[in-house]
TORVOPA-741711 format. One record per residue (C-alpha): x, y, z; residue in one letter. Coordinates in nm, 3 decimals. Layout:
residues N
<r <X Y Z> a>;
...
END
This chain:
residues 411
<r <0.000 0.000 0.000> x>;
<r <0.313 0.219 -0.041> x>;
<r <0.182 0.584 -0.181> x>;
<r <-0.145 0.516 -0.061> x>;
<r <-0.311 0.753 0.200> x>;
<r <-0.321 0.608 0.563> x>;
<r <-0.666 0.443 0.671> x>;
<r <-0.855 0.556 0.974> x>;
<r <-0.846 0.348 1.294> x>;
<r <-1.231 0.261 1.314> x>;
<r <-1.467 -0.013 1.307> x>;
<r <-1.609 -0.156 1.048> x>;
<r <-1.949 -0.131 1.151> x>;
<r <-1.878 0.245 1.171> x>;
<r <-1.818 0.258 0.778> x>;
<r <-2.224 0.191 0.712> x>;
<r <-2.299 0.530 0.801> x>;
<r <-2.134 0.650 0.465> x>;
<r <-1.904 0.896 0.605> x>;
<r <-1.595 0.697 0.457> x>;
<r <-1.379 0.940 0.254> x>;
<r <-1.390 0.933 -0.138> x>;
<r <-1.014 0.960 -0.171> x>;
<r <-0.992 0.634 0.056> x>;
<r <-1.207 0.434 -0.088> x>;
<r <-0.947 0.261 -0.310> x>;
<r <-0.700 0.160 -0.096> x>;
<r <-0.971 0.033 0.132> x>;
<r <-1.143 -0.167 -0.121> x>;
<r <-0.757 -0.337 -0.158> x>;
<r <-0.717 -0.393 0.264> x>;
<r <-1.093 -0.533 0.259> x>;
<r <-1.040 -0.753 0.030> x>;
<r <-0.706 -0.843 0.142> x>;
<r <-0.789 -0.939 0.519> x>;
<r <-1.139 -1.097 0.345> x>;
<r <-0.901 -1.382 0.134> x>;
<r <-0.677 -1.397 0.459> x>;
<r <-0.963 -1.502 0.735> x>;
<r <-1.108 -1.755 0.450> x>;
<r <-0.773 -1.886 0.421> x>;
<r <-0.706 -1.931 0.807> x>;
<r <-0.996 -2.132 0.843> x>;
<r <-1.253 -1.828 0.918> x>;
<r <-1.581 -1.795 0.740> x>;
<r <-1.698 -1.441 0.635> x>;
<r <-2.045 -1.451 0.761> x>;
<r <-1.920 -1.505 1.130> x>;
<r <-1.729 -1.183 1.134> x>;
<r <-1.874 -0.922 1.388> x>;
<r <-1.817 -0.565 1.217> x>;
<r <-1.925 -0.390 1.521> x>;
<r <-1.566 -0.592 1.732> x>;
<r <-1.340 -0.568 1.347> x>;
<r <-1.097 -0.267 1.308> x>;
<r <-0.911 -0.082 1.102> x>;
<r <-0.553 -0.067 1.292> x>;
<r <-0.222 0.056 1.151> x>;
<r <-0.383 0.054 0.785> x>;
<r <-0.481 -0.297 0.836> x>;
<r <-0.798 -0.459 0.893> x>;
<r <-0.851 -0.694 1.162> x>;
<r <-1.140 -0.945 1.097> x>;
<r <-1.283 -1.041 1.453> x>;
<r <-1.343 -1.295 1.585> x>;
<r <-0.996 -1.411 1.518> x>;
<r <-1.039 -1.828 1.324> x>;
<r <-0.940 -2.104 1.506> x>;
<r <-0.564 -2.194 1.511> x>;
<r <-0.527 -2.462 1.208> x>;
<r <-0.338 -2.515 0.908> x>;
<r <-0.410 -2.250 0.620> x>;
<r <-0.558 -2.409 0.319> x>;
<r <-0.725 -2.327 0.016> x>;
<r <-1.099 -2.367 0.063> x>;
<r <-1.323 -2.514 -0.151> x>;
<r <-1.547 -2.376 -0.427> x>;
<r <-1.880 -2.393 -0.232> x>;
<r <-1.732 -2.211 0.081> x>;
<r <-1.561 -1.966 -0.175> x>;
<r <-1.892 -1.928 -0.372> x>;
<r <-2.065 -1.887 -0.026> x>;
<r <-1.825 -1.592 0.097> x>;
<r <-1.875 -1.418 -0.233> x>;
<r <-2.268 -1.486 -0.192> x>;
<r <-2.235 -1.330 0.172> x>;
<r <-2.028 -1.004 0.079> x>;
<r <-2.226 -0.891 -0.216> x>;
<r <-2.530 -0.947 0.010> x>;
<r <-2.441 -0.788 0.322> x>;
<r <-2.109 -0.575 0.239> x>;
<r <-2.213 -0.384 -0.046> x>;
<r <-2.102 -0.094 0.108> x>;
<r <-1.763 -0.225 0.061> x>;
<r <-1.783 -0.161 -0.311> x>;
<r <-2.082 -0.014 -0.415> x>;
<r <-2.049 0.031 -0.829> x>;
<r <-1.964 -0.262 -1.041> x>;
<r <-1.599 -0.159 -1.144> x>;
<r <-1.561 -0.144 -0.748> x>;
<r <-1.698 -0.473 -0.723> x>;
<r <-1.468 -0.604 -0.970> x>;
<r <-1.122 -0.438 -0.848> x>;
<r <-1.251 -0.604 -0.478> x>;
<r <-1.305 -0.938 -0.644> x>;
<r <-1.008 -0.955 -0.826> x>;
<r <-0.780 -0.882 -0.559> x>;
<r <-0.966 -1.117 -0.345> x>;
<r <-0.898 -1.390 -0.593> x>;
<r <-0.525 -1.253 -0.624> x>;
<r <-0.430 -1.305 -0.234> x>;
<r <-0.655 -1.659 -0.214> x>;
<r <-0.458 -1.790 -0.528> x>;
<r <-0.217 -1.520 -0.643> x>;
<r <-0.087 -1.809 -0.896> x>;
<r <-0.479 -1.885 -1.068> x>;
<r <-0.472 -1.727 -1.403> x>;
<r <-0.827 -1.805 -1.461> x>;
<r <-0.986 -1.565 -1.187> x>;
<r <-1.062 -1.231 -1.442> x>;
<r <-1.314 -1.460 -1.601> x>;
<r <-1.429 -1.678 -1.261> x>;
<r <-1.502 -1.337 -1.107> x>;
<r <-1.677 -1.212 -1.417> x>;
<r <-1.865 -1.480 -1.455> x>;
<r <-1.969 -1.482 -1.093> x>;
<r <-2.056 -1.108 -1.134> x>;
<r <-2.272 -1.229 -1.416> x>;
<r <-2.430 -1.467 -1.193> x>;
<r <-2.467 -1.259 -0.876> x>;
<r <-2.644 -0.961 -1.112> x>;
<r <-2.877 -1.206 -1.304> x>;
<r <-3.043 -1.353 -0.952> x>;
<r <-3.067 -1.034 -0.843> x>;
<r <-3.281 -0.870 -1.130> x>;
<r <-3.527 -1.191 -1.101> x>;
<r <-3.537 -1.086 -0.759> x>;
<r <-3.619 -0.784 -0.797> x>;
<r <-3.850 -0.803 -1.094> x>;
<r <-4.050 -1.049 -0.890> x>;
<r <-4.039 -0.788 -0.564> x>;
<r <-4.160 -0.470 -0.817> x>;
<r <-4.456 -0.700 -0.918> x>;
<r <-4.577 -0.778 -0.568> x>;
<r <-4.548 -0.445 -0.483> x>;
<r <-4.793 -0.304 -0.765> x>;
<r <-5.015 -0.535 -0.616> x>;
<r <-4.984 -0.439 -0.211> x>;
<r <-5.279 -0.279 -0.061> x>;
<r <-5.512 -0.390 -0.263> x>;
<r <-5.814 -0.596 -0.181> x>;
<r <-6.104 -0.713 -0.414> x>;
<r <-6.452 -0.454 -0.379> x>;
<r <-6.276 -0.216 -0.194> x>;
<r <-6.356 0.116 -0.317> x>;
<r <-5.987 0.254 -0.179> x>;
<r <-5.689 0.126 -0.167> x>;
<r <-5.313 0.189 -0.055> x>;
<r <-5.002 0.124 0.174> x>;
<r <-4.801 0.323 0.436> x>;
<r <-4.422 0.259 0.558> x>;
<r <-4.423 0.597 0.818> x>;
<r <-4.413 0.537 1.159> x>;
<r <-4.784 0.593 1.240> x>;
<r <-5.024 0.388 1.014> x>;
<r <-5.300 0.613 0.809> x>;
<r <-5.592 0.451 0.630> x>;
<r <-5.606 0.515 0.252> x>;
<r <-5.930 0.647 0.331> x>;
<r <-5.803 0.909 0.566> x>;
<r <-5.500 1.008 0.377> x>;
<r <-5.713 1.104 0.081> x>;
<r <-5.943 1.312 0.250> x>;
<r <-5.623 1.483 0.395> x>;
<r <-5.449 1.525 0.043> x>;
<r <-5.808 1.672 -0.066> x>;
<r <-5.779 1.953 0.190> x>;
<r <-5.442 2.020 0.182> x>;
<r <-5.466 2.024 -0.220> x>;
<r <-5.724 2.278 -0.215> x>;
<r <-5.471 2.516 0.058> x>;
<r <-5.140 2.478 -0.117> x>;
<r <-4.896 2.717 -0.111> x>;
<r <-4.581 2.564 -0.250> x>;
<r <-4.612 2.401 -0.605> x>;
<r <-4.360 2.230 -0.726> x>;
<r <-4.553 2.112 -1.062> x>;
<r <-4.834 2.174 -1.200> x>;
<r <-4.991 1.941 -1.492> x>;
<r <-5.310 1.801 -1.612> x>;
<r <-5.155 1.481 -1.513> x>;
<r <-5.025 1.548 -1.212> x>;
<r <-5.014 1.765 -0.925> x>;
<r <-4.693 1.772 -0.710> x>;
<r <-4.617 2.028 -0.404> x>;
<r <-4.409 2.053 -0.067> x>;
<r <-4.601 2.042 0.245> x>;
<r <-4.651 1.935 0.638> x>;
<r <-4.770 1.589 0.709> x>;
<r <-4.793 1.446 1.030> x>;
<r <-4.541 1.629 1.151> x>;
<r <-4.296 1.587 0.845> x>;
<r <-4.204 1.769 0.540> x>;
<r <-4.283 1.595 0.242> x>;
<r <-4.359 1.567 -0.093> x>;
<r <-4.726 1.496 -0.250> x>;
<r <-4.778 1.422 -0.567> x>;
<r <-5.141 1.375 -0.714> x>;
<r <-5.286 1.200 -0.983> x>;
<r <-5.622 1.364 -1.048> x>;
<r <-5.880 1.082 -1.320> x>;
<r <-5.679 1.014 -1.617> x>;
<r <-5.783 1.252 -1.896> x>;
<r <-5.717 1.002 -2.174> x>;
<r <-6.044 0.757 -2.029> x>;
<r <-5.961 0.453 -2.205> x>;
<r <-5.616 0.433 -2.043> x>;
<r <-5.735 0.388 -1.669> x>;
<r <-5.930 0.047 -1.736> x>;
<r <-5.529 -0.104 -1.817> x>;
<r <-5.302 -0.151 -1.610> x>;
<r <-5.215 -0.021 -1.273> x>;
<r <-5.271 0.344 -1.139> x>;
<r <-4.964 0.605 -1.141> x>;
<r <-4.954 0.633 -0.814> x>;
<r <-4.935 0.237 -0.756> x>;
<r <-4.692 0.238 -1.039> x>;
<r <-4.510 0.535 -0.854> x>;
<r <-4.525 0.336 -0.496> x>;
<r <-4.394 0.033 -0.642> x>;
<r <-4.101 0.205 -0.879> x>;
<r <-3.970 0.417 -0.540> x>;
<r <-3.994 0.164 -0.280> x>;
<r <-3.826 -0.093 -0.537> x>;
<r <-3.557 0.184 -0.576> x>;
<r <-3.547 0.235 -0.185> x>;
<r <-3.513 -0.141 -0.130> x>;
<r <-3.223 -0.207 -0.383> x>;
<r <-3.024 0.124 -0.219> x>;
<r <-3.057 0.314 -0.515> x>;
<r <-3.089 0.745 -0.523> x>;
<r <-3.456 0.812 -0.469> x>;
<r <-3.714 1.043 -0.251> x>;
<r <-3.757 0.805 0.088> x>;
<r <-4.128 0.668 0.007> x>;
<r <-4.408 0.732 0.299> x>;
<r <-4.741 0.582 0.130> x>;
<r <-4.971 0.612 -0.179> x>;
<r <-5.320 0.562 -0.211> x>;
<r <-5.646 0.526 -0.461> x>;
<r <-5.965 0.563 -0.509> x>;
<r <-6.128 0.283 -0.760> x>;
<r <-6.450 0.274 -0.934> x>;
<r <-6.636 -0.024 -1.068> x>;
<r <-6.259 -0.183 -0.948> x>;
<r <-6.081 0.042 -1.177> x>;
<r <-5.808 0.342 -1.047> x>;
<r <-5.945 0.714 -1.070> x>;
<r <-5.754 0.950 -0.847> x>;
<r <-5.422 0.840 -0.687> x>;
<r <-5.179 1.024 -0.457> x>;
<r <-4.818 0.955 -0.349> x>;
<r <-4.625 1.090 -0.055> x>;
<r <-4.249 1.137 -0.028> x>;
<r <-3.973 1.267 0.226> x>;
<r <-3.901 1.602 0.083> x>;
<r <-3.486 1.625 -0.063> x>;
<r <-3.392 1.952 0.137> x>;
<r <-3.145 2.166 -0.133> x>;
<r <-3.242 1.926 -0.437> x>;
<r <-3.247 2.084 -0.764> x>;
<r <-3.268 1.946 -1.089> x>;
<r <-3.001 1.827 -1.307> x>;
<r <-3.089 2.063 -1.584> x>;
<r <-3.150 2.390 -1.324> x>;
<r <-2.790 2.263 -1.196> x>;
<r <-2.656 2.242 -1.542> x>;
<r <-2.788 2.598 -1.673> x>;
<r <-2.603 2.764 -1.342> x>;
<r <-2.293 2.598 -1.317> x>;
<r <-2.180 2.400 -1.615> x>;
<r <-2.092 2.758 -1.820> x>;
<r <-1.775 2.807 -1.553> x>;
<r <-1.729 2.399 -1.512> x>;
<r <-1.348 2.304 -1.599> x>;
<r <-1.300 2.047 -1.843> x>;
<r <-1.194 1.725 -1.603> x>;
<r <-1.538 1.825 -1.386> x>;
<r <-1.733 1.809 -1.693> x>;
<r <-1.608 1.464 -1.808> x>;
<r <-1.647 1.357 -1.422> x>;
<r <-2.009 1.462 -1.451> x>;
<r <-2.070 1.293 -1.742> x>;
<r <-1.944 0.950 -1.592> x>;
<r <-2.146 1.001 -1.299> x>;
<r <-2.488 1.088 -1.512> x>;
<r <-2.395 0.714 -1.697> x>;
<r <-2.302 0.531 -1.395> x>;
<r <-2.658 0.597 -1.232> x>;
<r <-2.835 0.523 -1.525> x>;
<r <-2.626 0.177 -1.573> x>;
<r <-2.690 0.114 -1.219> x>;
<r <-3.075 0.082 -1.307> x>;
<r <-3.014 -0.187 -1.525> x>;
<r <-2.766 -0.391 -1.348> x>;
<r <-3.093 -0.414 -1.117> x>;
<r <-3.311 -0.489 -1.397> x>;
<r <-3.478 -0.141 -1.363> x>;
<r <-3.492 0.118 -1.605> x>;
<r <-3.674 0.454 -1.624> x>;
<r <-3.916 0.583 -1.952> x>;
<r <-3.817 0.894 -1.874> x>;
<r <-3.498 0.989 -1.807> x>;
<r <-3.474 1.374 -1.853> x>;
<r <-3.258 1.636 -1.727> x>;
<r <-3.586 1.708 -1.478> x>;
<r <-3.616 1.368 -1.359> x>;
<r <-3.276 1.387 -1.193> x>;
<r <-3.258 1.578 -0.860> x>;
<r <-2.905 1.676 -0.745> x>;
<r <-2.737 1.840 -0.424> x>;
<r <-2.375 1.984 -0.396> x>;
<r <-2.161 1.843 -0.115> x>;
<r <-1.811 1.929 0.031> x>;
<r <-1.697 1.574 -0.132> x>;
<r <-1.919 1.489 -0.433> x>;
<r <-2.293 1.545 -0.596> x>;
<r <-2.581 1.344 -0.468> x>;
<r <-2.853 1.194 -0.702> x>;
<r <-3.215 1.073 -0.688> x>;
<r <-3.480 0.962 -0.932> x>;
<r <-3.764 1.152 -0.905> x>;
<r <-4.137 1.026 -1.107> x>;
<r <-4.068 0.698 -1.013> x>;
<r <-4.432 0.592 -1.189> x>;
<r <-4.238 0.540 -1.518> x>;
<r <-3.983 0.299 -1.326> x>;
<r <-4.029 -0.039 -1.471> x>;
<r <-3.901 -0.367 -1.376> x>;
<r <-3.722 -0.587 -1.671> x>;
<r <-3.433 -0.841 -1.673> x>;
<r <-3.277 -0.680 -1.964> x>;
<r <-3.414 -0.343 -2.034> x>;
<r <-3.558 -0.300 -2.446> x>;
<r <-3.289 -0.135 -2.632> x>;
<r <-3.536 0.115 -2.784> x>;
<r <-3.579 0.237 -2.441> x>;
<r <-3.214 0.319 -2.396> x>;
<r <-3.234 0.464 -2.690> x>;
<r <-3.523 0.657 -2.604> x>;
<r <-3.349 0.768 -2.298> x>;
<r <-3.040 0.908 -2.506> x>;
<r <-3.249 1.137 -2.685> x>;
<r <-3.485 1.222 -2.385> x>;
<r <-3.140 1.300 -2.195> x>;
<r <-2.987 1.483 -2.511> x>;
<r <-3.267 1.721 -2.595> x>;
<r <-3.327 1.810 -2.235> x>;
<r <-2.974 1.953 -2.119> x>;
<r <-2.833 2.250 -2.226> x>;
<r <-2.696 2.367 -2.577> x>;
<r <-2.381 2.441 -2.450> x>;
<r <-2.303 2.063 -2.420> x>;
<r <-2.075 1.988 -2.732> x>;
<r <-2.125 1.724 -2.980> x>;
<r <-1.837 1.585 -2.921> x>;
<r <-1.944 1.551 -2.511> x>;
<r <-2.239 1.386 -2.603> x>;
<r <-2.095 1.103 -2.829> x>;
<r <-1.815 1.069 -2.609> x>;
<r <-2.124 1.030 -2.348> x>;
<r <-2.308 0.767 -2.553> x>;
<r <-1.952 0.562 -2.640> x>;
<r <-1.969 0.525 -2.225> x>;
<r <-2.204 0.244 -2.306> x>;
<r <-2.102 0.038 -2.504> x>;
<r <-1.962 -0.244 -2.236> x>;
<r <-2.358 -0.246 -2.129> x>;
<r <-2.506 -0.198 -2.468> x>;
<r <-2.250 -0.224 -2.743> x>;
<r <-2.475 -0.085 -3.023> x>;
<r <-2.565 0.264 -2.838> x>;
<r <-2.248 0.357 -3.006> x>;
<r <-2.346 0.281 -3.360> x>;
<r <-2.319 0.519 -3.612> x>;
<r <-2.666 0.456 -3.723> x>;
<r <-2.804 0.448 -3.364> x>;
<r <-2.597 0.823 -3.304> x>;
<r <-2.774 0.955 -3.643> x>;
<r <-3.122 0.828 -3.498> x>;
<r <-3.068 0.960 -3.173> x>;
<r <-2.920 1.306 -3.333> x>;
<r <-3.271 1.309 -3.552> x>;
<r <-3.493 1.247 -3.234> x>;
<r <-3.335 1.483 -3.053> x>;
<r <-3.417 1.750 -3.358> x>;
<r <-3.742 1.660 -3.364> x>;
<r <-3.824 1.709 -2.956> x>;
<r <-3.630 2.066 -2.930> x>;
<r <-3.844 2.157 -3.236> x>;
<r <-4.159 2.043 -3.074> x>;
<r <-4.059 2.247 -2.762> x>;
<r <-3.982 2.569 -2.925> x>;
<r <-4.286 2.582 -3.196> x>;
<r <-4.539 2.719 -2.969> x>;
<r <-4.276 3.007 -2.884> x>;
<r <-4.153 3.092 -3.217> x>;
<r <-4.529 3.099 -3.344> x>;
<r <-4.565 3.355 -3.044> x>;
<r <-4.308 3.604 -3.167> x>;
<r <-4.462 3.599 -3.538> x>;
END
């Protein structure tokens, strides 16, 4: 670890609280996975070790309870399979994006068998593994959810996580009042209504979903607020950037969703990604722009490594905070998240030109194909010069359909 900054004498249980430094997440991810081959080569297994008693001591970590004295041996593939099962499980924190993952895997491999030149692929493939069970999990948790709360002739329906139960009933009737005394709007469409307000004693976020103007759509499918409870608690679940989700409910007719409302923890100093853009990316230097643009990708990717990806994926749909270290992110209208083992390329395609026509003009071609060429170890045709030309067309076509009504204004 020579040339490597000095780790901080802590716990390990103390890292879950996020506060571990950006800078030192590296040569952390090398110790971890250092003292994780050691302990399952003294004998030790991985899911006995108590974080809260492990430390971090002369920029070394100590994996407590110590194994019992024995010969060190190589394990075998099913205890080695199991370890790998337990960290991406339960120590996710240790490596939370996929290159992270990897770079921990590999030098696991490395210290249990520093003379295997097989383990690149045997961690890939286990990666592969590891990210295909947990999309069907997922998939199959995002379709129970769209159906929680719901019970056959009930004329209202819904669900609440907050720490005082409310009756879908009830919370309606609330919404109605408070909808009618609003003060701060947030947005303001005929197909939804979303604004900040005081509930129960917390700030939060409520959207509503007044009838469906198009009629015919509300006798398919599920409501938008269902669709909305079941997209951010999915998100919520899996650890990925989203509002914290409170509870949702709807009113039905003849068994079929009318109104619908959803209630969020409000993101205190959130803006969006395209307010943030207009202000600061003018005076941006050059290496913060390219780090922006790997961090927009990464979050997107990380949707579909769940087997989730968004319909709309705009410049608006992406709330973002400044911090002393970094930028935080969330997913905001979580109604259009959808749950899908591998995600239709015409959506990511759809998303490139929902993304491209929705951030500002002072983004460069040449930052935007370089942006789209970030893909291709996910999707290797998003880089295809056809697929660019499509997406460049699309992207015409929407900033046209935006700025009609304006021009026809000013003739």
């Amino acid at each position: 670890m020579t040339g490597s900054p000095a780790l901080p004498e802590c716990t390990l249980g103390a890292l879950r609280v996020g506060a571990f430094p950006v800078h030192l997440r590296a040569p952390f991810i090398r110790e971890g996975a250092r003292a994780c081959a050691r302990y399952l080569l003294a004998g030790g297994r991985l899911d006995h070790i108590n974080e809260d008693r492990s430390v971090i001591q002369g920029g070394h970590l100590v994996l407590m309870p110590l194994p019992a004295p024995g010969k060190s041996t190589l394990p075998d593939r099913k205890t080695v399979a199991l370890s790998l099962q337990h960290l991406a499980k339960e120590w996710s924190f240790l490596a939370p994006l996929p290159r992270q993952q990897l770079r921990f895997f590999l030098r696991f491999f490395r210290e249990l068998h520093p003379r295997a030149q097989v383990r690149g692929p045997i961690v890939r493939n286990w990666m592969r593994l590891a990210e295909a069970e947990r999309t069907y999990f997922l998939r199959a948790r995002y379709h129970a959810l769209l159906r929680e709360g719901r019970t056959p002739g009930e004329p209202v329906a819904g669900a609440w996580r907050g720490e005082s139960p409310m009756e879908p009933e009830s919370l309606l009737r609330i919404v109605e009042v408070l909808r009618q005394n609003r003060t701060h709007t947030l947005n303001l469409s005929p197909r939804a209504e979303v604004w900040r307000d005081a509930l129960m004693g917390e700030d939060v976020v409520i959207k509503y979903f007044p009838a469906n103007p198009r009629a015919w759509r509300q006798w398919f499918g599920w409501s938008r607020a269902r669709r909305g409870w079941a997209g951010n608690m999915i998100l919520h679940e899996a650890g990925l950037p989203c509002p914290e989700p409170l509870g949702f409910a709807e009113r039905l007719v003849h068994g079929r969703p009318r109104e619908g409302v959803m209630i969020m923890r409000m993101l205190p100093d959130a803006r969006s990604l395209q307010r943030y853009l207009v202000h600061r990316l003018p005076a941006m230097p050059e290496k913060q722009r390219v780090n922006l643009r790997h961090q927009i990708r990464d979050i997107h990717l990380d949707l579909h490594r769940h087997g989730l990806y968004h319909k709309d994926i705009k410049a608006l749909n992406l709330m973002v905070r400044e911090t002393e270290e970094k930028l935080r992110w969330w997913w905001i209208d979580l109604e259009d998240i959808r749950a899908s083992i591998h995600p239709p390329f015409r959506e990511v395609i759809r998303n490139f030109y929902q993304l491209n026509s929705s951030i500002p003009k002072r983004v460069t071609r040449e930052e935007r194909l370089a942006f789209a060429a970030g893909y291709r170890s996910r999707h290797p045709l998003a880089s295809h010069p056809l697929v660019l030309r499509l997406i460049e067309r699309k992207t015409r076509v929407r900033l046209e359909r935006v700025t009609r009504p304006f021009s026809a204004e000013r003739s």
